[in-house]
VOLUMPA-295263 format. One record per residue (C-alpha): x, z, y; residue number from 0; residue in one letter. Coordinates in steps of 0.001 Angstrom, whole numbers, plus 500000, padded with zeros to 6 digits. Layout:
     east       up    north     i   aa
        X        Z        Y   NUM    A
...
***
This chain:
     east       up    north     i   aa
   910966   301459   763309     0    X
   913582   301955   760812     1    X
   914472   305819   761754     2    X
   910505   306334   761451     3    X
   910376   304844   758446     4    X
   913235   306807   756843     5    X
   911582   310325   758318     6    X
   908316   309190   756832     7    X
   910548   308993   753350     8    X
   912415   312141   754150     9    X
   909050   313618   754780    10    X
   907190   312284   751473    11    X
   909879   313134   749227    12    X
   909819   317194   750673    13    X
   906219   317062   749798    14    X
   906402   316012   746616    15    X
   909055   318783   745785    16    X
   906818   321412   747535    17    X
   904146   320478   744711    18    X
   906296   320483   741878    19    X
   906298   324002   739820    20    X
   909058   326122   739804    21    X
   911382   324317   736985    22    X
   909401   321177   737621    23    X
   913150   319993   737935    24    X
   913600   320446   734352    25    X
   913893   317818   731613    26    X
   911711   319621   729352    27    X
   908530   318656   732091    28    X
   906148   316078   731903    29    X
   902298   315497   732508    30    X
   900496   318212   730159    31    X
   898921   315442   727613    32    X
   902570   314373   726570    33    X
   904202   317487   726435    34    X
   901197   319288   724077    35    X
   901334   315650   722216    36    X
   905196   316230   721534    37    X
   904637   319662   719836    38    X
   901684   317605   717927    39    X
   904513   315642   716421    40    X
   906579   318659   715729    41    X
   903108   319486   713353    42    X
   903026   322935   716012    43    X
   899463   323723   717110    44    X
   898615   326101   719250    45    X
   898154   329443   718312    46    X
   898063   332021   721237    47    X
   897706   331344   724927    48    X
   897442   333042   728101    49    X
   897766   333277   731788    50    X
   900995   334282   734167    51    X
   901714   334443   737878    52    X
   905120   334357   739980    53    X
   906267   333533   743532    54    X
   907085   330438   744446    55    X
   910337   330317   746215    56    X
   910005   328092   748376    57    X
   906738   328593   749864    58    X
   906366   332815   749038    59    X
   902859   331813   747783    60    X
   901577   332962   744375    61    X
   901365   330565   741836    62    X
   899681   330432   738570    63    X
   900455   329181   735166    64    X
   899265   328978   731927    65    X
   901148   329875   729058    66    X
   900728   328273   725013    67    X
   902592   329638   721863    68    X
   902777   326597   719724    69    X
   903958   327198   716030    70    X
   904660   325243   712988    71    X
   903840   327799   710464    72    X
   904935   325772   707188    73    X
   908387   324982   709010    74    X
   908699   327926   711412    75    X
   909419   325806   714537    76    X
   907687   327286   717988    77    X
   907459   325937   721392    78    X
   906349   327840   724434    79    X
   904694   325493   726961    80    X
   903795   326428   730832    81    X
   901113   324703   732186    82    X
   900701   324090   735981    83    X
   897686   323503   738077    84    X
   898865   320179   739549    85    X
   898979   319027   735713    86    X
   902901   319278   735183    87    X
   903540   321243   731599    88    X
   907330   322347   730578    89    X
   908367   323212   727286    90    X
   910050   327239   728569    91    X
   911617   327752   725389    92    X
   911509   326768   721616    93    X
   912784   327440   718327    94    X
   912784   327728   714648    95    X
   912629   331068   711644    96    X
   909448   332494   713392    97    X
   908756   335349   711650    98    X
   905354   337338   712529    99    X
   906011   340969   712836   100    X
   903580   343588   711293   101    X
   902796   347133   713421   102    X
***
């Protein structure tokens, strides 16, 4: 009973790290509400969004994520936030002296 009970562990735990997104490892992660409600507090709204795709590595499969450019355009802070279908968001990079470039 014991051994089954540690596979059945072993076994939950590798499906739970099959659905997290690739850097779902990462610090910056969290459900989506809290991580857009941390930029909220940074005053950065969003501004630009849009969609990406990449292999997963552990299962080859494509997956998708969505992509928001948050900005604080009185202190120049900016976040970039992926968004995952299973409702994991991760704050991919951020950063401060945005400065919008003209063509």
């Amino acid at each position: 009973m014991k051994k089954l009970l540690i596979g059945a562990s072993l076994l939950l735990i590798g499906s739970v790290a099959h659905a997290a997104p690739i850097g779902g490892d990462d610090k910056n992660c969290s459900d989506t509400y809290s991580v857009y409600n941390s930029r909220l507090l940074y005053g950065e709204v969003p501004i630009a969004g849009g969609n990406s795709y990449s292999v997963d590595p552990v299962t080859g499969f494509l997956q998708s994520r969505g992509m928001t450019f948050f900005l604080n355009r009185v202190t120049g802070t900016w976040s970039i936030v992926n968004t995952y279908i299973n409702g994991v968001a991760c704050i991919q990079d951020y950063g401060n002296l945005y400065t919008p470039t003209l063509r």
